[in-house]
VOVEX-774678 format. One record per residue: x, y, z of N, C-alpha, C, O in turn; residue number from 1; residue in three letters. Coordinates in Angstrom, 2 decimals. Each point is the difference from the previous one (the first is absolute). Layout:
BEGIN
((X,Y,Z),(X,Y,Z),(X,Y,Z),(X,Y,Z),NUM,ALA)
...
END
This chain:
BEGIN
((0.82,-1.19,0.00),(-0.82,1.19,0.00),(0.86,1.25,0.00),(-0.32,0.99,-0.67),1,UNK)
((1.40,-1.02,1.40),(0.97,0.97,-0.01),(0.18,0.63,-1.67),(-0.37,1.03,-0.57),2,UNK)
((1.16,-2.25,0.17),(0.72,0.26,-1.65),(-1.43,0.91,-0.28),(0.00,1.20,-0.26),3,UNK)
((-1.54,-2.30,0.42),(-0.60,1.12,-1.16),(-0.61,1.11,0.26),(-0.73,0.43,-0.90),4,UNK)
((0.83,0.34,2.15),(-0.10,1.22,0.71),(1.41,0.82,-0.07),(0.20,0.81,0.91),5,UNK)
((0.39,-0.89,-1.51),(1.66,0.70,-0.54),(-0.05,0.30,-1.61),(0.35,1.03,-0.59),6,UNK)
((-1.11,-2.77,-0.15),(-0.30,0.74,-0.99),(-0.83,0.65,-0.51),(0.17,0.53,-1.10),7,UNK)
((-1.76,-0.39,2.09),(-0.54,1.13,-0.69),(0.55,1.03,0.51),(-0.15,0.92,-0.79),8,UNK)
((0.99,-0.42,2.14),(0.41,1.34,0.36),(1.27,0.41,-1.62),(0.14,0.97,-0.75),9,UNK)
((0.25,-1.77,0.84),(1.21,0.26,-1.68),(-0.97,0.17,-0.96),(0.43,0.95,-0.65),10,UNK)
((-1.59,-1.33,0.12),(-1.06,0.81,-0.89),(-0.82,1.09,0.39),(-0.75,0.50,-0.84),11,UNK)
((0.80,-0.16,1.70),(-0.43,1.13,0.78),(1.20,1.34,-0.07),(-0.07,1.22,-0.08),12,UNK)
((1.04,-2.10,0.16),(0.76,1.12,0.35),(0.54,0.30,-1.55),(0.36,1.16,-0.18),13,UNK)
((-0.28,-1.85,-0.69),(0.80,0.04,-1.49),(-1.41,1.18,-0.55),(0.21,1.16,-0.33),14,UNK)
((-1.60,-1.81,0.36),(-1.13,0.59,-0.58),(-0.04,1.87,0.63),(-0.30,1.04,-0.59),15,UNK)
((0.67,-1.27,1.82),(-0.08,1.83,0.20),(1.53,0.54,-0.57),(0.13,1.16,-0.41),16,UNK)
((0.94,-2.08,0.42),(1.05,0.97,-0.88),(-0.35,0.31,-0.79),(-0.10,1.20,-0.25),17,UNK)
((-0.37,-2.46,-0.81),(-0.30,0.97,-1.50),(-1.08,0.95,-0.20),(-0.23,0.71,-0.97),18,UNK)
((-0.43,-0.84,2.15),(-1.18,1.00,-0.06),(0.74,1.13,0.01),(-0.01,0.69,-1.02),19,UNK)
((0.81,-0.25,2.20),(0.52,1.03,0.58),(1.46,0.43,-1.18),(0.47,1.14,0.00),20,UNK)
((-0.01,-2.05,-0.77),(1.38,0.45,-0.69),(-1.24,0.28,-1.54),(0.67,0.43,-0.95),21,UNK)
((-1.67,-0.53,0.71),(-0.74,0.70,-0.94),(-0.43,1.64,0.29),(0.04,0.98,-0.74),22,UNK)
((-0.33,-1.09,1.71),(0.08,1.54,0.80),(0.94,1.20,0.13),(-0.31,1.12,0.40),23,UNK)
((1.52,-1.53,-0.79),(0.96,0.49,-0.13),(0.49,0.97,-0.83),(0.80,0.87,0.34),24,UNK)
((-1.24,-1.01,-1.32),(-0.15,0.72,-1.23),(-1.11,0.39,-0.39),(-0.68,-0.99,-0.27),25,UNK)
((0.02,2.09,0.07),(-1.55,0.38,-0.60),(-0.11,1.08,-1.04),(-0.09,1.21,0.20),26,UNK)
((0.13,-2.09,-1.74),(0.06,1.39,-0.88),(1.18,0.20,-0.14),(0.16,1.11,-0.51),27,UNK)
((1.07,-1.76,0.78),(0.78,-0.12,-0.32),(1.56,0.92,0.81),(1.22,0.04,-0.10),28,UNK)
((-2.02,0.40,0.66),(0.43,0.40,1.57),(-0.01,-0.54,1.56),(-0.98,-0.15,0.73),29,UNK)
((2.34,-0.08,-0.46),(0.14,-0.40,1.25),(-0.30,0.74,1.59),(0.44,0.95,0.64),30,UNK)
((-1.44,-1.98,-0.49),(-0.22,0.76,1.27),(0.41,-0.10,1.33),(-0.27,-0.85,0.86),31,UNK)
((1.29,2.35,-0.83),(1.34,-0.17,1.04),(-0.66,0.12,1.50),(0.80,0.18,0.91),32,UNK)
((-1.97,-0.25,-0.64),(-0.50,-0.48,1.52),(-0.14,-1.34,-0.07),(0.21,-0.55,1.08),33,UNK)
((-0.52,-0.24,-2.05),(-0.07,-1.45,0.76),(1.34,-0.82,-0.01),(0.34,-0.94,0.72),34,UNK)
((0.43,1.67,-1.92),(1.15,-0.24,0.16),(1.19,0.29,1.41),(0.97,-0.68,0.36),35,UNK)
((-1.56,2.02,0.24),(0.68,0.31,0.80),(-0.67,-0.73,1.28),(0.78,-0.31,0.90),36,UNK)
((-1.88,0.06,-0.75),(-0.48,-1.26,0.53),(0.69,-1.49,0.52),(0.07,-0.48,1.13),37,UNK)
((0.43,-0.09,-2.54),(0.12,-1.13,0.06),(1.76,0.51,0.60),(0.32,-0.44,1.10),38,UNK)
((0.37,1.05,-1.61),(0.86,0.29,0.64),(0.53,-0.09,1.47),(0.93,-0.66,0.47),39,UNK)
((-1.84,1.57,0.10),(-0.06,-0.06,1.60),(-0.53,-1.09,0.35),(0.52,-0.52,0.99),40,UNK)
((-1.67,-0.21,-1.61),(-0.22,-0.92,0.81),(0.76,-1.33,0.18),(-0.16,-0.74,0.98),41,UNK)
((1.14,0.46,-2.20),(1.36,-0.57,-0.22),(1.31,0.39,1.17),(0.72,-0.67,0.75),42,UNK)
((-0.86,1.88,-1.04),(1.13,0.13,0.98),(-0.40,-0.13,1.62),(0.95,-0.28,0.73),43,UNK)
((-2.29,0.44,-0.07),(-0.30,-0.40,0.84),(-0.02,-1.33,0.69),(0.17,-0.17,1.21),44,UNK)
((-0.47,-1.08,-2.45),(0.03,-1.04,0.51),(1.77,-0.46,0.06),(0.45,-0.84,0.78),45,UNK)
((0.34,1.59,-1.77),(0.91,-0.70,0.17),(0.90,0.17,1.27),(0.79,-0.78,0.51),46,UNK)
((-1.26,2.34,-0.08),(0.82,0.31,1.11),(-0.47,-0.58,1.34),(0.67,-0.34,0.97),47,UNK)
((-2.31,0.33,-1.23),(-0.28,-0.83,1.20),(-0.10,-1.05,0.27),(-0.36,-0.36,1.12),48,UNK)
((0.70,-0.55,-2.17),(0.50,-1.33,-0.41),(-1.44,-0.95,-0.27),(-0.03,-1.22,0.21),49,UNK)
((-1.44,2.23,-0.84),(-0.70,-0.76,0.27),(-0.23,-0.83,-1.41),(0.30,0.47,-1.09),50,UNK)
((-0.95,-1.98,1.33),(-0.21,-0.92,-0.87),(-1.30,-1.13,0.37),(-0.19,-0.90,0.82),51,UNK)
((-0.51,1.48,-1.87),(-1.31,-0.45,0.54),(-0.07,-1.69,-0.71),(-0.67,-0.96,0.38),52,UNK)
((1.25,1.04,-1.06),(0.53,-1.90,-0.67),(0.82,-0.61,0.88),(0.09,-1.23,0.02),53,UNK)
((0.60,2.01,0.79),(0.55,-1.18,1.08),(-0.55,-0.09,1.04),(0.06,-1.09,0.57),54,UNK)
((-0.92,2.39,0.14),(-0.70,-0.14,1.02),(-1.08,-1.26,-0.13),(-0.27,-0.82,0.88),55,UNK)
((-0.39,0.90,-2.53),(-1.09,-1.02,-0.18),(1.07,-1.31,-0.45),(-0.50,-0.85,-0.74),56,UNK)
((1.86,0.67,1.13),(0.94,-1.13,-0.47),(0.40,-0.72,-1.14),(0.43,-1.13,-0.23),57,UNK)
((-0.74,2.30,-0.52),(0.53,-0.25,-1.64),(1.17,0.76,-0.09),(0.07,1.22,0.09),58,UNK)
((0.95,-2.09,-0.29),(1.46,-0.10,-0.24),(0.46,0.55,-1.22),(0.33,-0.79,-0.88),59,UNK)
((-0.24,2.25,0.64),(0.99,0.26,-1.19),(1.36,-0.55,-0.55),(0.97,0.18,0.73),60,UNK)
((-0.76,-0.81,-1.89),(1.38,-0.24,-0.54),(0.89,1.16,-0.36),(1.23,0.01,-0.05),61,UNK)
((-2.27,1.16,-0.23),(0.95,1.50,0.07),(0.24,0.38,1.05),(-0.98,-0.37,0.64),62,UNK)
((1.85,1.05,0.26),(-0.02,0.79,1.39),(-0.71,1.14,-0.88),(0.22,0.41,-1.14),63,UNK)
((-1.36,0.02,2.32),(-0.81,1.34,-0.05),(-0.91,0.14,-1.28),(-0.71,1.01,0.03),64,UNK)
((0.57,-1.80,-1.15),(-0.99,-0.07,-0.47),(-1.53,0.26,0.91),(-0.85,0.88,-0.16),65,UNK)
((0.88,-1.75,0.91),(-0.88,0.15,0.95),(-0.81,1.52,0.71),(-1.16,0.37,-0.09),66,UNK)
((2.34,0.23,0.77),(0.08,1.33,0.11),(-0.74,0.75,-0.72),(-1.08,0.55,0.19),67,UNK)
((2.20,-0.62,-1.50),(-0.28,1.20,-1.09),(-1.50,-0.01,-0.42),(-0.60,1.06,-0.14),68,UNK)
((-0.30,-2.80,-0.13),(-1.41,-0.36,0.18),(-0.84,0.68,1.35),(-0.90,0.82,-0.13),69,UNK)
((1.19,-1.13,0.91),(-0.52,0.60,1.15),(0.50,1.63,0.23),(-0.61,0.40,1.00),70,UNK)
((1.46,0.66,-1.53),(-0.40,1.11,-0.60),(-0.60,0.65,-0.39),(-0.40,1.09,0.41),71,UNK)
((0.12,-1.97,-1.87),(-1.26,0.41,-0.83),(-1.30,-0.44,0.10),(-0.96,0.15,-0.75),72,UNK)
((1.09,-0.74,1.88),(-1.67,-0.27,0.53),(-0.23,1.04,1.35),(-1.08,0.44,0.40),73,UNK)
((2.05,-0.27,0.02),(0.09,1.34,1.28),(-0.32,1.02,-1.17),(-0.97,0.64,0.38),74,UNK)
((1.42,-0.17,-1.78),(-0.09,1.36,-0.64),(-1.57,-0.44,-0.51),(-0.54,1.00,-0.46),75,UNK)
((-0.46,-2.32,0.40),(-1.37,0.57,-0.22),(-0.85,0.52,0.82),(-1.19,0.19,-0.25),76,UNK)
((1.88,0.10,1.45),(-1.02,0.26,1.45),(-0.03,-1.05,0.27),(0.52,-1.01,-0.49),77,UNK)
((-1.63,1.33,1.92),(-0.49,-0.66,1.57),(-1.74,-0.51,-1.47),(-0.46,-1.12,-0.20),78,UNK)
((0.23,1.81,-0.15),(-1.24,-0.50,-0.33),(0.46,-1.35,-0.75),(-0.66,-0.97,0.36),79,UNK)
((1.63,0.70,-1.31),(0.31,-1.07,-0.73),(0.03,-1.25,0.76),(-0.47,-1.11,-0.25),80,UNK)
((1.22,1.60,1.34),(1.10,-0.93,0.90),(-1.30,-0.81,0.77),(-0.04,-1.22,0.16),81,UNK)
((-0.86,2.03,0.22),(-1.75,-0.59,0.31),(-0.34,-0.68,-0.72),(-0.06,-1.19,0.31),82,UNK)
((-0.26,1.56,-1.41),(-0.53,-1.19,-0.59),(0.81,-1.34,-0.54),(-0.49,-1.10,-0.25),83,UNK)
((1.71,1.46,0.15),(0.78,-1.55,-0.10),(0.07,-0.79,0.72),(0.12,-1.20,-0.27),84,UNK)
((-0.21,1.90,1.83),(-0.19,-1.31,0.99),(-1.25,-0.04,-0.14),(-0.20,-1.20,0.18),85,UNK)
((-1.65,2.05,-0.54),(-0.90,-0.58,0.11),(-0.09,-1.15,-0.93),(-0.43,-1.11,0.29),86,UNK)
((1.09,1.70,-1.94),(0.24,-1.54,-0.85),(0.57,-0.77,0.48),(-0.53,-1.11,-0.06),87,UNK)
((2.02,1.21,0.87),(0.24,-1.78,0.48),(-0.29,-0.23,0.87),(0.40,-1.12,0.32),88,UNK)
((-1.13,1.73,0.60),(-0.97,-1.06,1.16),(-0.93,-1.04,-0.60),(-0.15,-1.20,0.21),89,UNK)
((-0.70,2.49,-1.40),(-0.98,-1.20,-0.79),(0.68,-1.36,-0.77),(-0.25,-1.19,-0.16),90,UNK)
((0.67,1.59,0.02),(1.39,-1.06,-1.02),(0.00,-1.78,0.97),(-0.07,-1.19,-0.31),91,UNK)
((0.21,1.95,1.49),(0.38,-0.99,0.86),(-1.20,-0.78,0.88),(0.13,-0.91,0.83),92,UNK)
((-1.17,1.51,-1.23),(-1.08,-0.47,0.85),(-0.36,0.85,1.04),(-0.73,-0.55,0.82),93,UNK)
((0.91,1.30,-0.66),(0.02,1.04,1.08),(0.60,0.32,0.55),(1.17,0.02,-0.40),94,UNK)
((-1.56,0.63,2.11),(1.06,0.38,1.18),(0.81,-0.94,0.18),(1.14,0.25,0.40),95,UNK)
((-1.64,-1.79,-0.72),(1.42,-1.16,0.64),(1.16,-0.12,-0.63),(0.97,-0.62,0.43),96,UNK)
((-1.06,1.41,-1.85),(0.77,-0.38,-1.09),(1.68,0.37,0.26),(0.22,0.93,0.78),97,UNK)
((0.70,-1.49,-1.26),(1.30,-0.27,0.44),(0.61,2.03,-0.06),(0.85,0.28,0.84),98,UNK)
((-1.22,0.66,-1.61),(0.46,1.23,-0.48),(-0.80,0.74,1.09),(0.48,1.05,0.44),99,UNK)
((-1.65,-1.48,0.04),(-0.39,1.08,1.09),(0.49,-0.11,1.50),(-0.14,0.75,0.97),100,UNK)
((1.00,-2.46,-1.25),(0.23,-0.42,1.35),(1.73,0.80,0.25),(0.54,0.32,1.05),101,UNK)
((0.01,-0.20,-2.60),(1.25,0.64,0.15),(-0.19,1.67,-0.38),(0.99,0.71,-0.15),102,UNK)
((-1.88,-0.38,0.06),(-0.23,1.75,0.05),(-1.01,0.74,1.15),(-0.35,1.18,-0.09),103,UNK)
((0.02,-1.93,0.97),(-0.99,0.58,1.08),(1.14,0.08,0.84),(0.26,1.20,0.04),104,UNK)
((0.24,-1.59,0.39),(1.16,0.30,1.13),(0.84,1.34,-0.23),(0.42,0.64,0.97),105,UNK)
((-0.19,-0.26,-2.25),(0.56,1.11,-0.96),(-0.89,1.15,0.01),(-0.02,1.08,0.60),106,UNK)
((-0.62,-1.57,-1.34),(-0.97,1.25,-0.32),(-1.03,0.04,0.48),(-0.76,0.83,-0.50),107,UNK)
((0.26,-1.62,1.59),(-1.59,0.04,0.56),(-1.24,-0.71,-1.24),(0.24,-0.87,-0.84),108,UNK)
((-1.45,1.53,1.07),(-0.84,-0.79,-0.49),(-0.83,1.15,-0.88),(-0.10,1.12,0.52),109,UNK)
((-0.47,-1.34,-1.80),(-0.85,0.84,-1.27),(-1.09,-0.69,0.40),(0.17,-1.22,0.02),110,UNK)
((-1.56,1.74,0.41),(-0.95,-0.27,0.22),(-0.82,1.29,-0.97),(0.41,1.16,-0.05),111,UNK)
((-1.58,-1.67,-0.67),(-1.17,0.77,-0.57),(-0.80,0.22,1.51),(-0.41,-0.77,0.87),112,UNK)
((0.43,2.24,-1.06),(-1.61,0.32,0.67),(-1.08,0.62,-0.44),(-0.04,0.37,-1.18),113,UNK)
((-1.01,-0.14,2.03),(-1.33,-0.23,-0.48),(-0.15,1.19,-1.28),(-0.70,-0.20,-0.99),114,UNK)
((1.32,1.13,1.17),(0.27,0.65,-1.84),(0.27,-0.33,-1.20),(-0.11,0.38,-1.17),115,UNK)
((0.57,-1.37,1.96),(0.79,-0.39,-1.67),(1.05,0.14,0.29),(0.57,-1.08,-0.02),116,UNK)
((0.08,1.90,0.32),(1.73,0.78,-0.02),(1.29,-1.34,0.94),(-0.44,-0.91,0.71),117,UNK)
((1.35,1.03,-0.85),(0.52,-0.83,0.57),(1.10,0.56,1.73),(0.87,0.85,-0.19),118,UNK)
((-1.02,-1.31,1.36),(0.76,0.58,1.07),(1.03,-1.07,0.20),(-0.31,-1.18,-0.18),119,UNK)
((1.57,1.55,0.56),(0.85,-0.62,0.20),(0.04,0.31,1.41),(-0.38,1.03,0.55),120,UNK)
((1.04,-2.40,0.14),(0.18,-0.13,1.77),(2.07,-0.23,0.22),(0.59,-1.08,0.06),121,UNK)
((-0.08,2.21,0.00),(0.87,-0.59,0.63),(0.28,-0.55,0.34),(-0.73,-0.39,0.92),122,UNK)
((2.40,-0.61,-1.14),(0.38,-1.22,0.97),(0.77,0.63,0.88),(0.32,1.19,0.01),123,UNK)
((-0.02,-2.11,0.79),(1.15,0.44,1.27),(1.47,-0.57,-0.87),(-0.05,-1.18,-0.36),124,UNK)
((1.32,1.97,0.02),(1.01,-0.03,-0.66),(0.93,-0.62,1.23),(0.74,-0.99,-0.04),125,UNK)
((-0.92,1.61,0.83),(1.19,-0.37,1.52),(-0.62,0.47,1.04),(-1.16,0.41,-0.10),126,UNK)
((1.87,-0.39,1.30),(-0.50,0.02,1.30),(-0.16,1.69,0.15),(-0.59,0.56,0.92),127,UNK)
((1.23,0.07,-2.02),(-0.07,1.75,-0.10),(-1.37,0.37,-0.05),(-0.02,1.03,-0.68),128,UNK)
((-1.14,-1.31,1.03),(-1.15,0.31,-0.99),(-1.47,0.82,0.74),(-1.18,0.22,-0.25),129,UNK)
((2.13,0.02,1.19),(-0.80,1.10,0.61),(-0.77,1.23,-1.34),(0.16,-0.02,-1.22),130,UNK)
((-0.86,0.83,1.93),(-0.58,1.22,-1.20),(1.24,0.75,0.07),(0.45,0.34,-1.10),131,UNK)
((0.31,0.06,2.32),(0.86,0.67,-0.55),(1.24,-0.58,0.30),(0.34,0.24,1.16),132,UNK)
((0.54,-0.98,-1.86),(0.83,-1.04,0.25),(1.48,0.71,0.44),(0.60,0.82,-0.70),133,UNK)
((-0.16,-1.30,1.95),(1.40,0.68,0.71),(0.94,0.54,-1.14),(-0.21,-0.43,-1.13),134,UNK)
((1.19,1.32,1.32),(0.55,0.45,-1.04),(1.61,-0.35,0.79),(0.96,0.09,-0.76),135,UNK)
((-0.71,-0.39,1.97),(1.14,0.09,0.83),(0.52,-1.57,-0.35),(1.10,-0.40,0.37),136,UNK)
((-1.80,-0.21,-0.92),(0.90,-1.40,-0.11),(-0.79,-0.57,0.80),(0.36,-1.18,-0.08),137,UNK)
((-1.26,1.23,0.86),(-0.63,-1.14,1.22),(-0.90,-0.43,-0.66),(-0.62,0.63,-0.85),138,UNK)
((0.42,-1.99,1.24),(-1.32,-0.64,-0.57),(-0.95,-0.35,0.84),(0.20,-0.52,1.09),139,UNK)
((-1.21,0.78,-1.54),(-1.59,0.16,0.63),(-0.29,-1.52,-0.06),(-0.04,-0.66,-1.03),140,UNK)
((-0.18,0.11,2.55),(-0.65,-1.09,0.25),(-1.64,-0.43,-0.21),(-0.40,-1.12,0.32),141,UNK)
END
């Protein structure tokens, strides 16, 4: 079940590149905000070393391929990043499914409410997680 909850997240994730690298150009002009977008959101993951293919335990043969992927899914927004885990929860059968069991601890939980609209619930990251979390180095029990 694993393998085939990895490979629809890899059609998920290939289907919004080309969505998003069609976007890129409009009229034959490049458009230097989403470009400058994908940029930062590249250099963000790489500096903060994040990798959402290894967190979900898919093993790159490139170093940082991964990254540079998880970049350009940080440069479509928080709204994108919602609905990919609402697609691979469904993927998987639901809340039990192997991708919500390795992204709720991370990122908390995408729940629809009664609007329609979607609220996200914070997870607890570390023992820091007070509202206003120590700034002196101590950690909040």
């Amino acid at each position: 079940m694993a393998q085939f909850v990895s490979l629809i997240f890899m059609a998920i994730i290939v289907e919004g590149l080309i969505t998003y690298i069609k976007e890129l150009i409009v009229g034959g002009k490049p458009q230097w905000q989403m470009i400058v977008g994908i940029v930062l959101g590249i250099t963000v993951a790489m500096v903060y070393n994040v990798d959402i293919f290894a967190i979900l335990g898919i093993a790159a043969a490139v170093p940082y391929v991964g990254a540079i992927l998880t970049g350009i899914l940080i440069s479509r927004g928080s709204n994108y990043i919602f609905d990919l885990i609402k697609a691979l929860q469904g993927a998987g059968g639901g809340s039990t499914n192997i991708v919500a069991q390795a992204l709720t601890p991370l990122i908390g939980t995408v729940e629809q409410i009664a609007d329609g609209t979607q609220q996200a619930t914070a997870a607890a990251v570390n023992n820091n997680t007070a509202p206003n979390p120590p700034t002196d180095g101590t950690v909040v029990q």
